[in-house]
Each structure stands twice: as structure tokens, then as C-alpha cells.
C-alpha positions in Angstrom: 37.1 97.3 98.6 38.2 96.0 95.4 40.6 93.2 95.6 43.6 93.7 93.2 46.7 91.3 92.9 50.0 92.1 91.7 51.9 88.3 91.1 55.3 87.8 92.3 57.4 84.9 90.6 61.1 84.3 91.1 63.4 81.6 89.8 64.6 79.6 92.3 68.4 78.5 92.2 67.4 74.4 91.8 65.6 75.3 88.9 67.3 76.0 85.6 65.5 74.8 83.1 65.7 77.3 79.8 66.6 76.0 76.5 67.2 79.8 76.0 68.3 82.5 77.8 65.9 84.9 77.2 63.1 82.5 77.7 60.9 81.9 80.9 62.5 79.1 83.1 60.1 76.0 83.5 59.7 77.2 86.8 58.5 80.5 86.3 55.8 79.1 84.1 54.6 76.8 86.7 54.3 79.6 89.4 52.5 82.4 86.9 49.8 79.4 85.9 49.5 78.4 89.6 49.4 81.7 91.0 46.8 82.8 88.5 44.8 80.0 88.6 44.7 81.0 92.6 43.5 84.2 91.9 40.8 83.6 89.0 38.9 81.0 91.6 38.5 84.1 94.4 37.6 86.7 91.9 40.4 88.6 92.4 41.6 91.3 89.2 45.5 90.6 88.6 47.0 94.1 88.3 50.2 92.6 86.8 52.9 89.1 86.5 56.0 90.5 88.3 58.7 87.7 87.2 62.4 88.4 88.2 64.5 85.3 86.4 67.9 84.2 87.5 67.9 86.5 90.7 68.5 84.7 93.8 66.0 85.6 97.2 69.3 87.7 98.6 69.1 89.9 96.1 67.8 93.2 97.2 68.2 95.2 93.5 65.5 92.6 91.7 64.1 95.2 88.9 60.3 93.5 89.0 60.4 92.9 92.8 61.6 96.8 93.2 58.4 97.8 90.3 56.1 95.7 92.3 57.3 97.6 95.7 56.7 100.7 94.1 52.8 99.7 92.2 52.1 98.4 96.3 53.3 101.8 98.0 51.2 103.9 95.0 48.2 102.3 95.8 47.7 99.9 92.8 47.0 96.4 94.0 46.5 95.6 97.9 47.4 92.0 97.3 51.0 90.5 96.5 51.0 86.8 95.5 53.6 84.6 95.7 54.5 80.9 95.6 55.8 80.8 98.7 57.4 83.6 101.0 61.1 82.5 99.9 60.0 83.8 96.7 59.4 87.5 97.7 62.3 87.0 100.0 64.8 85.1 102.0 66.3 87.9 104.3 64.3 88.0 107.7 65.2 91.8 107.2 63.4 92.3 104.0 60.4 90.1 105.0 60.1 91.7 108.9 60.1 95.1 106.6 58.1 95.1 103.9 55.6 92.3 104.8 55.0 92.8 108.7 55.7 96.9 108.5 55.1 98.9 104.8 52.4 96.3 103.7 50.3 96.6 106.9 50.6 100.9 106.4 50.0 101.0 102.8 47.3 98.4 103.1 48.6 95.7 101.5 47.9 91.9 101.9 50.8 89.4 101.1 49.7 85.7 100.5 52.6 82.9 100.3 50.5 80.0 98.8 52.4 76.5 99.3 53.5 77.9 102.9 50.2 79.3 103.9 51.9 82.9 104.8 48.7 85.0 104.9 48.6 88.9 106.9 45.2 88.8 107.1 44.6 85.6 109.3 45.3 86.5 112.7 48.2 83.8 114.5 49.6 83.5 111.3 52.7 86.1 111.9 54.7 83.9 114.2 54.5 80.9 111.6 55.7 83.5 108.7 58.5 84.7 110.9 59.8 81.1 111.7 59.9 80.5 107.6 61.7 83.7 107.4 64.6 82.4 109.8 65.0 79.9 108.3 65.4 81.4 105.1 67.7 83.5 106.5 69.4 80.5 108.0 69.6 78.8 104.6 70.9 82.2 102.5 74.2 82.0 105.6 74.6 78.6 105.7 74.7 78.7 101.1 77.1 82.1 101.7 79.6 80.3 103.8 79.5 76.9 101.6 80.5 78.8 98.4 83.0 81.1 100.6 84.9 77.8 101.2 85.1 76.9 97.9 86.1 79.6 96.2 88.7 79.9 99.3 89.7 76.3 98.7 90.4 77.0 95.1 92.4 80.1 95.8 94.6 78.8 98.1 95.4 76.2 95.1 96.6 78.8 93.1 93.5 78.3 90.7 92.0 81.1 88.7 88.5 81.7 89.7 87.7 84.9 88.5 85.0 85.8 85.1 88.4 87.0 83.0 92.0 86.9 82.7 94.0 89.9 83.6 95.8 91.9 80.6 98.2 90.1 79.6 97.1 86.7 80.1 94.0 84.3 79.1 92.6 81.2 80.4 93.8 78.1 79.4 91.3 75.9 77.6 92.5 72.6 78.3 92.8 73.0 81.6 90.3 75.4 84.2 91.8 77.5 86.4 95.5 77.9 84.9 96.2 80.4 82.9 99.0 81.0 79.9 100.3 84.2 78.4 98.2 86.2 75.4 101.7 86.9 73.4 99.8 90.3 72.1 98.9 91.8 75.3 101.8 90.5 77.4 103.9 92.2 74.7 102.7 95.7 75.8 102.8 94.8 79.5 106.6 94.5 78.9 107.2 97.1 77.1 105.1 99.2 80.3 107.9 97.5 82.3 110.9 99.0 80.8 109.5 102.6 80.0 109.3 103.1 83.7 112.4 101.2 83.9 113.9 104.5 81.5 112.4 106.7 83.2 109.1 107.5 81.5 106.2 108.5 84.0 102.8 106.6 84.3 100.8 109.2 82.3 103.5 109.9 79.4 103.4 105.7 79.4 99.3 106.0 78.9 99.9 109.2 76.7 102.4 107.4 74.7 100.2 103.7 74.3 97.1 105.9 73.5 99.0 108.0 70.6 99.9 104.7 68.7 96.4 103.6 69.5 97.2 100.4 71.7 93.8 99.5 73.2 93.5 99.9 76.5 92.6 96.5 78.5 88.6 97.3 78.6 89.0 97.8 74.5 91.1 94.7 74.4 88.3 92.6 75.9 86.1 93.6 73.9 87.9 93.0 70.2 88.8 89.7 71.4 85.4 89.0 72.3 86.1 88.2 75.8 83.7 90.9 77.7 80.2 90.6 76.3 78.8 92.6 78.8 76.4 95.7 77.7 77.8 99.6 78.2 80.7 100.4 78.4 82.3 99.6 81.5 82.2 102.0 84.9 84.9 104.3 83.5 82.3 105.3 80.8 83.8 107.7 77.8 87.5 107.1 78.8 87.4 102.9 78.9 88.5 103.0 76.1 91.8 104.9 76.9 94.9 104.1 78.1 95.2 106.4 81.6 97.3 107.1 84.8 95.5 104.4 86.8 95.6 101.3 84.3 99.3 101.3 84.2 99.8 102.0 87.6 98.2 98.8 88.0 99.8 96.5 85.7 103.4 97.5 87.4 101.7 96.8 90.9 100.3 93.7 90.1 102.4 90.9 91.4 100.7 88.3 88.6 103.0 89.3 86.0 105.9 87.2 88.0 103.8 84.1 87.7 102.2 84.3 90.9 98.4 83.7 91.6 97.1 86.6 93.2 93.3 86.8 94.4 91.3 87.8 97.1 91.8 91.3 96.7 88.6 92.8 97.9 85.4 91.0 99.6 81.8 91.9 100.7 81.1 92.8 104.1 78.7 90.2 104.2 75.9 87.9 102.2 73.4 90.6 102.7 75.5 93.4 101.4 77.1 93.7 97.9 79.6 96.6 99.2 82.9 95.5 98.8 85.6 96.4 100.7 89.8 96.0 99.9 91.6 93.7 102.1 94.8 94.3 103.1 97.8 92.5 101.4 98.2 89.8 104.3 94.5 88.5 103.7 95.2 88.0 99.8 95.9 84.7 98.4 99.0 84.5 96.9 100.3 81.3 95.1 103.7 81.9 93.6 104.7 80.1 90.2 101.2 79.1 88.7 101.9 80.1 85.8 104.5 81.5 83.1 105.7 85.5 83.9 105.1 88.0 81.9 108.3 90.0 83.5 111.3 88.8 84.6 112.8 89.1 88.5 115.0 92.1 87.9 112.7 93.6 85.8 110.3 93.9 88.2 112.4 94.3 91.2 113.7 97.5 89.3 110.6 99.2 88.8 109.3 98.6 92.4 112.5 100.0 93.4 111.3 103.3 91.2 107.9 103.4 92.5 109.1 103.2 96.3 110.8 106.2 95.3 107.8 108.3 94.6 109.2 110.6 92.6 107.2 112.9 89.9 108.0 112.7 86.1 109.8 115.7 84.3 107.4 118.0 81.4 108.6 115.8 79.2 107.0 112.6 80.7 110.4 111.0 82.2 111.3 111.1 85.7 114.6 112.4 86.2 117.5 110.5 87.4 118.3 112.7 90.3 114.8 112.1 91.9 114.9 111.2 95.6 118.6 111.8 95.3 119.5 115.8 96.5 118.7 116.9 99.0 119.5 121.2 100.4 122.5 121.0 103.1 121.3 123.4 105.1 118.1 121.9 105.7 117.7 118.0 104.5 114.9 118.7 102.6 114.9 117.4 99.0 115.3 120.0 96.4 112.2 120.8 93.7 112.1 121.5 90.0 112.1 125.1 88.9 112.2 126.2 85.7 113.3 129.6 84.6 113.6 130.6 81.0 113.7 126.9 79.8 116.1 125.6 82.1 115.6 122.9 84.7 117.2 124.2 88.4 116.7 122.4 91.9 116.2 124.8 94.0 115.1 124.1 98.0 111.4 124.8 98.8 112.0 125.2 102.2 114.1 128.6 102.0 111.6 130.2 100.0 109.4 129.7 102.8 110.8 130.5 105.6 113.9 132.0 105.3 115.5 132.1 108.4 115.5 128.4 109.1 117.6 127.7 105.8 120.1 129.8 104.2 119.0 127.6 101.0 119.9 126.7 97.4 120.1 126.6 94.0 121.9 124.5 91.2 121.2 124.2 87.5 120.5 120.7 86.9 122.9 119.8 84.0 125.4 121.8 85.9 124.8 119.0 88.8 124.8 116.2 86.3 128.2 116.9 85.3 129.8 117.4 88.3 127.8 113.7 90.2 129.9 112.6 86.5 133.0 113.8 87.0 133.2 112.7 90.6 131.9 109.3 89.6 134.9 108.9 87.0 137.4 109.8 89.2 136.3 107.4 92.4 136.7 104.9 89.5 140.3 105.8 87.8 141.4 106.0 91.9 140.7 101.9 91.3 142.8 100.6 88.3 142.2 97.0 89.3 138.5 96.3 89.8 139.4 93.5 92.1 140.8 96.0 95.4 137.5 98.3 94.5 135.6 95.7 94.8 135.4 95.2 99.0 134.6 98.9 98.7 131.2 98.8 96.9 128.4 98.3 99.8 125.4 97.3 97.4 122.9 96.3 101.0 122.2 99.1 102.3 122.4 101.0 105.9 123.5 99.0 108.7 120.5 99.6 110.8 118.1 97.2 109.4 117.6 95.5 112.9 116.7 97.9 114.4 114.3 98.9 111.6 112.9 95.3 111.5 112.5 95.4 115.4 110.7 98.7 115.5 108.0 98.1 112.5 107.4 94.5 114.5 106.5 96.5 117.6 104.2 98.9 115.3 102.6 95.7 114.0 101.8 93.8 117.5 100.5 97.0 118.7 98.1 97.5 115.6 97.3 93.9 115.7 96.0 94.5 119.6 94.2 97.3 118.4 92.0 95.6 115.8 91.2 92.9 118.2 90.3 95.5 120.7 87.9 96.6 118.0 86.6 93.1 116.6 86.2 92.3 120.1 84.0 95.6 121.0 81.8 94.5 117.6 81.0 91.2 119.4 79.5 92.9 122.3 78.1 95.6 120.4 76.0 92.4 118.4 75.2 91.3 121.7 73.4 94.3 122.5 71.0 94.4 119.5 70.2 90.5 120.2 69.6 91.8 123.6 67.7 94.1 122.6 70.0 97.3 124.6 70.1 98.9 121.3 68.0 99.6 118.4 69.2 98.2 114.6 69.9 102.0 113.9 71.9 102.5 116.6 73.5 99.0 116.2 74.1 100.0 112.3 76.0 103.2 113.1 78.1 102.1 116.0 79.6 99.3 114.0 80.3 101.0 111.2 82.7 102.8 113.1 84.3 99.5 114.5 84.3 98.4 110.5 86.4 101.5 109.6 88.6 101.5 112.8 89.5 97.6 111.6 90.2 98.4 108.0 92.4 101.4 109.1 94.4 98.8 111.7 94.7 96.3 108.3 96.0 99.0 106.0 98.6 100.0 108.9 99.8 96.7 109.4 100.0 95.9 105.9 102.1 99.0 105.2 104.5 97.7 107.8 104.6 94.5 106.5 105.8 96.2 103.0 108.3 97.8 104.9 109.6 94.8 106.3 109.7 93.3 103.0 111.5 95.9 101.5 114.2 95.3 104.4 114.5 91.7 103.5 114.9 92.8 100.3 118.1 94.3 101.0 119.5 92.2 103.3 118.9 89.2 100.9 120.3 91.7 97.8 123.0 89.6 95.9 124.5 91.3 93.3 128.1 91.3 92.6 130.0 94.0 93.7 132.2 92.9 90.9 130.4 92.9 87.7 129.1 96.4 88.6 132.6 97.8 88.9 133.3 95.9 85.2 130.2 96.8 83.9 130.2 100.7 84.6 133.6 101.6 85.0 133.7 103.1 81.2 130.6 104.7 81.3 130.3 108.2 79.6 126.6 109.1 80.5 125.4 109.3 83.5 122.0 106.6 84.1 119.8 105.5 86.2 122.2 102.4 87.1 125.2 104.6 88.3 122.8 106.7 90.6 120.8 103.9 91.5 123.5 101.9 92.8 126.5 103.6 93.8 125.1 107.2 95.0 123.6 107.0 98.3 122.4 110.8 98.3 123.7 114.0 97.4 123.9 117.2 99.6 124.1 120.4 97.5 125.0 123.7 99.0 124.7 127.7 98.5 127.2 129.6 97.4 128.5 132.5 98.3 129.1 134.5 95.1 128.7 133.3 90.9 132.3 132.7 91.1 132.5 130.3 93.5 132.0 126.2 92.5 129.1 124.4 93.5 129.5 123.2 97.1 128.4 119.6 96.3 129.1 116.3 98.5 128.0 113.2 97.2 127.4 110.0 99.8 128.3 107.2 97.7 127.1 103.6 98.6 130.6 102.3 99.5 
């Protein structure tokens, strides 16, 4: 049979030696001249060079080394070449399945030259297998080394990532710090306080996209930061302002001036799938470097986006959202509109009607009347000062409770994931053992995998929540200047609601001629 070589070369990591990047390395050029040399003196034809440059031997997505799979499956050369049998590969997985399984079907020889690997001397296998763990030895032992690093470096509060985030830029007199972009940062602001008024995320993107602000991907690119090819994984709309990219600028906690990395990871060296931590495995770093938006700022639009509430047609979301609630049933009212006119009306009587009598208010009716009430608890004060003891700005009084319960709902998850990492152990046990097959192995722990992310989400949620109850109890504002500062006030805002009205109940009524039965809780 006709002996026909496909040549493998790879660049390996301690070689870099290109004046230019789209030139050959020195060490390609070494293994091609060696390899063909090698080939010429046993007569064999050389089908093809395969040369995959600045790929490392974990990489499983090498465009040459996937073209010369394919060219050994179809039949074209029976001989793969390489320098050594790093080169093809340093995963013992790759290596056990292509060179000791496909090759040996499709008919295949592979030949590591400076190791002497060699399928077609008999003995020879155990000696290839050795190299491979090795390999595969050396790949874990460089994956944990750079792990470290990088986790040193976050836990310094340094930036280690390829680019800024919107808003900010690296500093170039000193690595890993970065400092505002004024540009940018100006529109991440102005984001800020258009939730802060009440604008929804996508009349915010509609809104940044009609006065042709360009989006963060579009930024990149004008300033010359992303030099990448295509255009990003959003495709057509990258280049637009949408729902999700200012969702995540008023969730991302690096706008107070804290470092935040270690987001997401990959499930290990051999797979490039990432994953999302949850919050308690991020590295945060407060103060390392300037904010973008100020405490109150921010703390005010996390308090809006706890509140989950859905903008208006217009793009806003309306003041009374999260706020009334039906009397008969405690569930919070919905938007209807008939004939232009915005009415809350409950959802849960137009269900089912005999669990709730139900109701129905026009919405500027309600406005008016939360309004009125509001001016006269105020006049009932004409001294500030006596009003003042009155105004309860923390919250309910069953925040330990609260604390204790989520606490208990954290241990437990906590138990639960270690149940489950502990369960992985033994199941890895197994395959070593050889109980069960790679397959089997592969599925079972995938389940394990999920059951522990789902444990980490749970547990971070909780966390939030106990955040969120710090927050109040640590909640300092004074009762006084936000008597002075609203007792005037002819317009009803998100500031009177948002502090001083706890919730509101609204009623049915019996005929049109009857008021509005209405009670307000207010937060005093």
C-alpha cells in the first residue's frame, strides 16, 4: 500500500519567536524541515504540512489539526507525522482516542519522531501512554499555576481582564488600575437617573439608540479598543443599544468603584464551557478605583429594580408600582386601559370571581386622593420637629426573624451541595475503578454539576436577601430633612411614595356615587 503522510506541526508555548504575526514561528520552520526531511529519506509522498500556530496542545478546536482529522478518516494519508506526540496532543483523552482507537480503524499510522511514539511497532503503546500522562499531568499542573495567578491578582483588586468595562479604560501608567473614560461614564450616569425617573430599561435603550449613542460594542470599536474581526456574538443588533446592555450597567457593582471579577469560570482545563458563579465566589475589592455613580444614586435604583415592576406604554414605570394592592384579595392590582385611560383593576376577580369581590380605580383618580391624604398627614404636623419621632424610615420590625430564617435556608442549601460534591468524589472513584464506564461517568456528573450550581444560585439569592435586610437596618436618613424637604410638595413623586407610603389597599365600591374606599399604610 502506498505510504502517504499528512505533517502535523504545532507551536509550542516556549517558543515565540515571530518578528510578525502572521509569519511562521522559528519553531514551526524547524519541525516542517525536520519532519520532511524524515519523510523524503523513507520514500514516503507528503499529502500535506498541517501547521496550527499559537494553539496550545489543550486545545481541542485547532482548524489544521481538525482538517487533518478529517483528510485521515476520508482515507487520504495513512500516516500522521509529528515532532513529538505533545504536538498532536497533550490530553491523555485526545491521544487514548484518536491515536490508540480512530487511527487503528481508519488505518492510520501516527509516528512521534523525537519521542519514538510509533503504532506500528508492537510494545510501543504502553511507552506512548506513559508520555501522554504526563502530558496530561503537565496541561493540570500549567492550569492550576495560571489559576493562582490570576486569583492572586483578583483578590488585589487588579484588573485582569482583555478590556475595560463601559465607562471606564485602563490606566496606562499603571496595569491593572483603571480610571474613568469621561465620554462613556457620562452616559452611564445619565442611565442611572432615567431609571431613577422612572424610565424603563428598553425606553432607556430606545431613547440612547434614537440620539444615536453607540452602544458599548460600537464604542469599542471607534475608539479602537476591540480589534477583533465580526461583529461580536450579538451579530446585526451589536451595534444597538437594547434591554440587556442597560440592564447590566445598573447591575454592575463597578460603577461604585469596586473591583468586581470572577464572574464566570470553566468547568475545567479540558473544557472551554463556562459556567456563572454565584455572587459569593466573585472577587470583589471595594474602592479600586474612582465611581462612576454615587452611593444614593445607586442605592436608589437597586431599590427600583428589587421592585420588579414593568414600565408604563410610554416607557416610564409608574409611581404606584408594587404599591396597591385589591383589599379583598392582597393581590397587587394590573394596568388596564380602556379608551385611553390608565385603570388598576385586580386580576384576580376576573378570574375567579367568587374568591374576590374585586376592584377597580382610575389611576389619576388614585393619584389625587394618595395626594390629598399625604398633604393633610403633613398640615396635622405644623412643627416638623413632634412629626419627626413619627416617620419610621427602617422598615418592618421583623427583620430577625427574616435574618434567622434565610440563615437556616442557607445551612441547609450549603449541606446539600456538599452532599452533592461529596457524591461527585465517589462517583470519580468509580470510573478510576473502573465500576463505570466514561459515558456513564459523564452523565451521572453532569447531574451532580447542575444540582451544585442550582444549591449556589439558592444560596446566593439568600445572601441578597440578607443584604437587602442589612440594608435597612443600617438605613440612616434623617427623619427630619425628609419632613423639611417634602412637606410643600405639590406633585406627587417617586420620593413621597418611596418613603412614606408603606402600601396602599384599594377597595370596591358599591355604586358610582360612592368615594373610593382607599386606606393608605404609611411608613410611620
Amino acid at each position: 500500500m502506498k505510504e502517504i503522510a499528512g505533517i502535523y506541526c504545532r507551536l509550542s508555548d516556549e517558543d515565540r519567536h515571530k518578528k510578525n504575526k502572521d509569519d511562521d514561528s522559528e519553531s514551526i520552520q524547524n519541525q516542517k524541515s525536520m519532519l520532511i526531511t524524515y519523510a523524503m529519506e523513507r520514500g514516503w509522498e507528503i499529502y500535506q504540512i498541517y501547521s496550527d500556530d499559537d494553539y496550545t496542545g489543550s486545545d481541542r478546536n485547532r482548524p489544521e489539526f481538525n482538517r487533518m482529522l478529517r483528510d485521515a478518516q476520508e482515507g487520504k494519508i495513512n500516516i500522521v507525522l509529528c515532532k513529538s506526540q505533545s504536538r498532536f496532543s497533550r490530553e491523555l483523552e485526545i491521544v487514548e482516542k484518536y491515536i490508540h482507537g480512530y487511527f487503528l480503524l481508519w488505518g492510520v499510522r501516527f509516528i512521534g519522531v523525537v519521542d519514538n511514539a510509533d503504532t506500528a511497532l508492537r510494545g510501543n503503546k504502553k511507552a506512548r501512554q506513559i508520555n501522554g500522562l504526563i502530558n496530561e499531568w503537565y496541561l493540570e499542573d500549567m492550569s492550576e499555576s495560571v489559576k493562582s495567578v490570576l486569583n492572586d491578582k483578583r483578590s488585589k483588586g487588579l484588573h485582569i481582564g482583555s478590556s475595560a468595562v463601559y465607562g471606564y479604560r485602563k490606566d496606562p501608567e499603571r496595569k491593572g488600575h483603571l480610571v474613568i473614560d469621561a465620554d462613556a461614564a457620562a452616559i452611564v450616569h445619565e442611565i442611572f437617573e432615567m431609571y431613577a425617573a422612572g424610565f424603563g430599561k428598553t425606553e432607556i435603550a430606545r431613547e440612547l439608540n434614537r440620539r444615536e449613542v453607540p452602544s458599548p460594542f460600537r464604542y469599542k470599536i471607534l475608539t479602537g479598543e476591540y480589534i477583533g474581526k465580526g461583529t461580536g456574538s450579538n451579530g446585526k443588533y451589536a451595534h444597538l443599544w437594547r434591554y440587556h446592555s442597560i440592564n447590566n450597567i445598573l447591575h454592575n457593582e463597578m460603577y461604585l468603584g469596586n473591583m468586581v471579577q470572577g464572574k464566570s469560570g470553566t468547568v475545567s482545563y479540558k473544557m472551554k464551557k463556562k459556567y456563572y458563579r454565584s455572587k459569593e465566589q466573585w472577587y470583589i475589592v471595594e474602592n479600586t478605583h474612582e465611581p462612576v455613580i454615587e452611593r444614593e444614586l445607586w442605592n436608589k435604583v437597586q431599590s427600583l429594580i428589587r421592585k420588579n415592576t414593568a414600565p408604563q406604554r410610554n416607557g416610564k414605570v409608574s409611581i404606584l408600582a408594587g404599591k396597591v394592592v385589591c383589599a379583598g384579595c392582597g393581590y397587587a392590582l394590573h394596568v388596564n386601559y380602556t379608551r385611553g385611560i390608565r385603570y388598576l383593576r385586580c386580576k384576580i376577580n376576573q378570574r375567579l370571581d367568587n374568591i374576590c369581590e374585586g376592584c377597580c380605580i382610575r389611576e389619576d383618580f388614585l393619584k389625587q386622593k394618595i395626594l390629598e391624604e399625604y398633604r393633610k398627614m403633613i398640615n396635622q404636623y405644623l412643627n416638623p420637629e413632634q412629626a419627626e419621632h413619627l416617620v419610621i424610615v427602617s422598615g418592618p420590625d421583623d427583620r430577625l426573624q427574616q435574618r434567622n430564617t434565610v440563615l437556616k435556608e442557607i445551612g441547609k442549601y450549603r449541606q446539600d451541595k456538599e452532599k452533592c460534591e461529596n457524591a461527585l468524589k465517589e462517583l470519580y472513584l468509580d470510573k478510576v475503578r473502573g465500576d463505570i464506564t466514561i459515558e456513564e461517568y459523564r452523565a451521572f456528573s453532569q447531574q451532580f454539576h447542575d444540582d451544585i450550581e442550582r444549591y449556589d444560585k439558592l444560596m446566593a439569592e439568600r445572601r441578597e436577601k440578607l443584604e437587602e435586610i442589612d440594608r435597612q437596618e443600617k438605613e440612616t436618613l434623617s427623619k427630619k430633612e425628609i419632613i423639611k424637604k417634602y412637606a410643600d410638595t405639590s406633585e406627587l413623586n417617586y420620593d413621597i411614595m418611596n418613603l412614606f407610603v408603606d402600601h396602599i389597599e384599594v377597595g370596591r365600591r358599591k355604586n358610582n356615587r360612592e368615594e373610593y374606599p382607599v386606606k393608605i399604610y404609611w411608613k410611620f
